[in-house]
N, C-alpha and C positions, 0 to 999 in steps of 0.2 A: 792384395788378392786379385788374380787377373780373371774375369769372366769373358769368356772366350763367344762369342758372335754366334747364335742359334738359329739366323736365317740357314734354311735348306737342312737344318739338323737330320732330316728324314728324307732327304730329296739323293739322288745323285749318288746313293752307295746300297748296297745290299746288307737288313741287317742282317747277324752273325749270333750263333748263340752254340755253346757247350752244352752237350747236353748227351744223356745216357738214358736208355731203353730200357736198361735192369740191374740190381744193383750189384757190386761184384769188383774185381781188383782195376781201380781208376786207370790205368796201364793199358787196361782192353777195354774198357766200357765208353769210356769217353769217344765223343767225337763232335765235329762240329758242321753246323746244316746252314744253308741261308732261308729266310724267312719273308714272307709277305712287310710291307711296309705298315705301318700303325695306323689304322682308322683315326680317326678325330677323335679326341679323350669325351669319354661320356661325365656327366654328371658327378661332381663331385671327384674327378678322378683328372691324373695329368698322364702325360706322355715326356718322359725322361729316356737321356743318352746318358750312358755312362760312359765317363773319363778312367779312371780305372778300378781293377777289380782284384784286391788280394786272395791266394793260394792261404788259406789256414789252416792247420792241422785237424779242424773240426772239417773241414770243407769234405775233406777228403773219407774220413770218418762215416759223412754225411751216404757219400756215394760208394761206400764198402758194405752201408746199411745195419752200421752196429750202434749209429747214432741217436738219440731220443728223438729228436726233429728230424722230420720230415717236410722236403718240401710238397706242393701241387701239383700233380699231373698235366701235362699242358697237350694239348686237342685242336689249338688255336694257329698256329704257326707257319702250317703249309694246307694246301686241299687235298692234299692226299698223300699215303706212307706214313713214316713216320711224324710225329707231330702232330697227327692230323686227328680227326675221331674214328678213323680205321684202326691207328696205333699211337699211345699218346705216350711222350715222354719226358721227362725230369731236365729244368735246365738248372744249372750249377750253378754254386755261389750263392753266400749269406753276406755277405759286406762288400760296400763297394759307394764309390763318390758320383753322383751323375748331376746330372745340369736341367733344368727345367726346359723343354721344347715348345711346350704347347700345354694350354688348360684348357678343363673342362669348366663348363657353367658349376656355382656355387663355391669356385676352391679361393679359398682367402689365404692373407698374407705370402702369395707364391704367387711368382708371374717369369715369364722368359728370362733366361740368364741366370736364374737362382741356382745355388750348388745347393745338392740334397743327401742324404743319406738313409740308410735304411733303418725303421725301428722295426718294420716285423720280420720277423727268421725266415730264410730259407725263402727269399722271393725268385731267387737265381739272377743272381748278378754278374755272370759272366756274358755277358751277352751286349751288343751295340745298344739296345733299347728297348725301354717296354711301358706298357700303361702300368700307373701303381692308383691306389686310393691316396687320398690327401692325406688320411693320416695313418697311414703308413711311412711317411716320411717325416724327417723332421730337417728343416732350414739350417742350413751351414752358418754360423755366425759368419759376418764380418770384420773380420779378425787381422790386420798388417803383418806381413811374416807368416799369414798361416798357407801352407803349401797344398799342391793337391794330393801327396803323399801322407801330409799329418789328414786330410779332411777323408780321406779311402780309407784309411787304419783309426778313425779314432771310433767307429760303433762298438768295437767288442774289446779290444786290451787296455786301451787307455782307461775307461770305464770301471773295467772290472778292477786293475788295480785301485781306483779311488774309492770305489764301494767298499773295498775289503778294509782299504785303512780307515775308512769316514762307518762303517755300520754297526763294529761288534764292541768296539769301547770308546772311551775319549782318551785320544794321545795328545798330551800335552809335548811342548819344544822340549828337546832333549832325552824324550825315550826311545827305547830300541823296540825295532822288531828281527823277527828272524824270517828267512824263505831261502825253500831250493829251487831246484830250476831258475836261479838268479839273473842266466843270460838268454831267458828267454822271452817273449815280445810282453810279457805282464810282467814278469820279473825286470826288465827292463825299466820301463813305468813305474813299478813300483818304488824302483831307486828313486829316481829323477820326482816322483811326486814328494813322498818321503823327505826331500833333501828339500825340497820349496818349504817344505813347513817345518825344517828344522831338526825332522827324525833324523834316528843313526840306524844305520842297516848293518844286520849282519847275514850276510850272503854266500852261499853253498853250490856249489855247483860241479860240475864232473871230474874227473882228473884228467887230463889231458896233455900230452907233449908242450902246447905250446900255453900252459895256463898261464904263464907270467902276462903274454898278449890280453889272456881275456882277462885277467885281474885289471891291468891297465885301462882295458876299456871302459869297464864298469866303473873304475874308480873315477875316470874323468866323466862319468855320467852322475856322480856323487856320491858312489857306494862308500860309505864307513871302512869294512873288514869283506874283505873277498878269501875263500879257503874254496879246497876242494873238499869233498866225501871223505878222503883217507885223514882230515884230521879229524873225526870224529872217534877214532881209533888213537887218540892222542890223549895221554893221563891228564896232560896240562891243560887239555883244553879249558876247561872248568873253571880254571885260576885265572888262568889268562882274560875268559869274557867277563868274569867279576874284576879284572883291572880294568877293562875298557870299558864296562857300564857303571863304576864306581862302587858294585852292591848291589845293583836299581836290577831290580825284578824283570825279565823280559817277558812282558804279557801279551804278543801277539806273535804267533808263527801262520807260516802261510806254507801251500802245499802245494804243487803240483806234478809230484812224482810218484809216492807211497809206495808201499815196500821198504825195507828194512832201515834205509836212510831217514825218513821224515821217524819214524821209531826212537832213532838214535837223535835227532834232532827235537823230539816233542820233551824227552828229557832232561833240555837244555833249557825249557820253560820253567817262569817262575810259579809262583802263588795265583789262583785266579785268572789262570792264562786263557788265552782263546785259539785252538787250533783251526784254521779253516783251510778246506781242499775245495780246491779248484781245478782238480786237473789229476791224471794218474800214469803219466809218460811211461815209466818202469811197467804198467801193464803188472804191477803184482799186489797184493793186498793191503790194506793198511793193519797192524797190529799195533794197540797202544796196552803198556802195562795198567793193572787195574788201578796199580799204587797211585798213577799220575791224577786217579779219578779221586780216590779215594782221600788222598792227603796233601793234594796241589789243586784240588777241587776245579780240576781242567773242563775246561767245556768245550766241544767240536763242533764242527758247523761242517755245511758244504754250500758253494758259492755257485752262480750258474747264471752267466748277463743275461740269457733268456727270460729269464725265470725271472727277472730285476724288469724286463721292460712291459712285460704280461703284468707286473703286481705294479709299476706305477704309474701315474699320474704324468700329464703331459708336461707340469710345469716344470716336475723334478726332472726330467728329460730334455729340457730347456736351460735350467741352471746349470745341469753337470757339463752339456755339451758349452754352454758358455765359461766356466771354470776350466776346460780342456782347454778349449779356442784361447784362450788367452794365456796359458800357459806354453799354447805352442806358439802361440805369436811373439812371446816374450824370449824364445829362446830356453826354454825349462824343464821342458819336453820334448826330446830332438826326433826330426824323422827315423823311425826304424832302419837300420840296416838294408837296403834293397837292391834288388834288378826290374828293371820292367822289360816283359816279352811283350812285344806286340803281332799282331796277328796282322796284315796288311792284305788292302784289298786284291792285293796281287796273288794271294797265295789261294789254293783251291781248298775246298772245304777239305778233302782229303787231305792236302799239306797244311792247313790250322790245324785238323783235329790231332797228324801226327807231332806237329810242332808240341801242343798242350800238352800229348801224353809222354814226351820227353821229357817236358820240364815237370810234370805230376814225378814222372821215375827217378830223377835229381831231390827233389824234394821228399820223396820217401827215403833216400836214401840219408837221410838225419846229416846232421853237423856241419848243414852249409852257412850256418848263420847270417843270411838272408832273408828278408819278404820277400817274397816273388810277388809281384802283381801284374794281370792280367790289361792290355790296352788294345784294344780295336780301332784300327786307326782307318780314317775315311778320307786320308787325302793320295 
């Protein structure tokens, strides 16, 4: 892991920060301001730069304003206009990797050069830098092989795929689960966790021209069986996953589409199964038959990493990110698919903020199967 030199972290660049005045299509809303430099971190509090900052489909959710979290009003930023306490506005982004600049009095096990990440939602992490509380952060392992692409992605997907396999039963080596959305940044994860501990996946995911590509890809991520949606519509299906599972029950599916596909797939559940949603891409209902309740004595859930770092404990938030870290170090857990845009001091706040909302309109546009992630660069 390379920790990169924090003299002048604050000195010699303007910071930078995304950010929108009301909520509404990211397209128009967005834009980006420069900002007074950081006072000295008060008490108990540091002053972080962030190194990069991921585009998530929650992100933008966030700034459409259909999302359950909300971030803070920010008042702080400039002395007048926007940002200011004339007219305060919302800076963007919940996940993101940054670097310790400067502490305040009382902050323990954190000192200059540390890589951090966010536990609280919605602090706005697009942006060059900003004071956080101490624990509001949690310390990057030190991890060999771990990149700064695994340490900016791994607060919210990596996470949630191992809460979902590790919370609702105990999987021993050799059982199956089921999930749609297979090639997306939890589905991903979810392979590649799964496959460390010996699970067989079976994975679903859209039809598309070029599915042989993404069957391949998944597969070499460790996927078991890759299909699209239209075999669900297949008589044989049935036969066919009691030959690949030998008989053996599949008692965990995972969700993040709903609408008539996870229907068709909760079906495919054995005895005692546990359905969990995570996510509702398709934008259409969930419907489950009663029967599945009544006579496969199914049980549902719904998943939500917020919601996991609000109810725990800082030590469980310590072990998982070290179980992560070392699975990304080991090669197990490969970086997500990416691009990184950066925003250079060269460009005027008017040419970043049109830069972002380019690439916010690529990313609405579905099926780039990339991270984008966001880099402010100060040299």
């Amino acid at each position: 892991m390379v920790f990169l030199p924090t003299r002048r972290l604050f000195a010699a660049f303007a910071n930078r920060a995304v950010f929108y005045a009301q909520h509404g299509d990211p397209t128009k809303v967005l834009n980006v301001l420069s900002y007074r430099s950081l006072p000295p971190p008060a008490k108990n509090t540091l002053n972080v730069r962030f190194l990069l900052a991921p585009i998530n489909p929650a992100d933008i959710n966030v700034i459409q304003g259909v999302y359950p979290a909300k971030p803070e009003p920010r008042y702080d930023l400039v002395p007048s206009g926007l940002g200011s306490s004339e007219t305060s506005v919302f800076v963007a982004g919940n996940e993101g990797l940054a670097q310790v600049a400067e502490v305040g009095e009382g902050v323990q096990g954190l000192k200059e050069g540390d890589w951090v990440i966010m536990t609280k939602p919605q602090v706005g992490t697009w942006c060059t830098g900003k004071n956080v509380g101490m624990d509001d952060v949690e310390k990057v392992p030190r991890v060999e092989g771990l990149s700064e692409v695994h340490a900016a992605t791994m607060t919210v997907n990596p996470p949630s795929a191992y809460n979902m396999l590790q919370d609702y039963l105990r999987l021993e080596e050799g059982d199956w689960i089921i999930q749609n959305g297979a090639n997306s940044a939890v589905g991903q994860a979810v392979i590649q966790i799964a496959a460390s501990r010996g699970l067989k996946t079976l994975n679903f995911v859209r039809p598309r021209d070029n599915l042989q590509d993404l069957v391949n890809q998944l597969e070499d991520l460790g996927a078991t069986k890759v299909l699209s949606y239209e075999a669900f519509s297949d008589i044989s299906l049935r036969k066919e996953i009691k030959e690949w599972t030998g008989g053996k029950d599949i008692r965990l599916g995972l969700n993040c589409v709903g609408g008539p596909e996870t229907t068709q797939m909760a079906r495919l559940l054995g005895n005692d199964a546990h359905l969990v949603s995570y996510g509702a891409m398709s934008k259409q209902p969930l419907s489950l038959p009663t029967s599945l309740f009544i006579f496969k004595n199914l049980t549902c859930h719904g998943f939500w990493q917020s919601r996991w770092y609000k109810n725990s404990v800082r030590g469980d938030r310590v072990r998982i990110m070290q179980i992560l870290a070392n699975l990304m170090g080991q090669g197990k857990l490969k970086e997500p698919a990416h691009e990184i845009v950066t925003i250079s001091p060269k460009d005027s706040d008017e040419e970043a903020g049109q830069k972002v909302r380019d690439v916010i309109a690529k990313a609405e546009g579905g099926r780039r199967g990339k991270k984008t992630l966001l880099r402010f660069d100060n040299d």
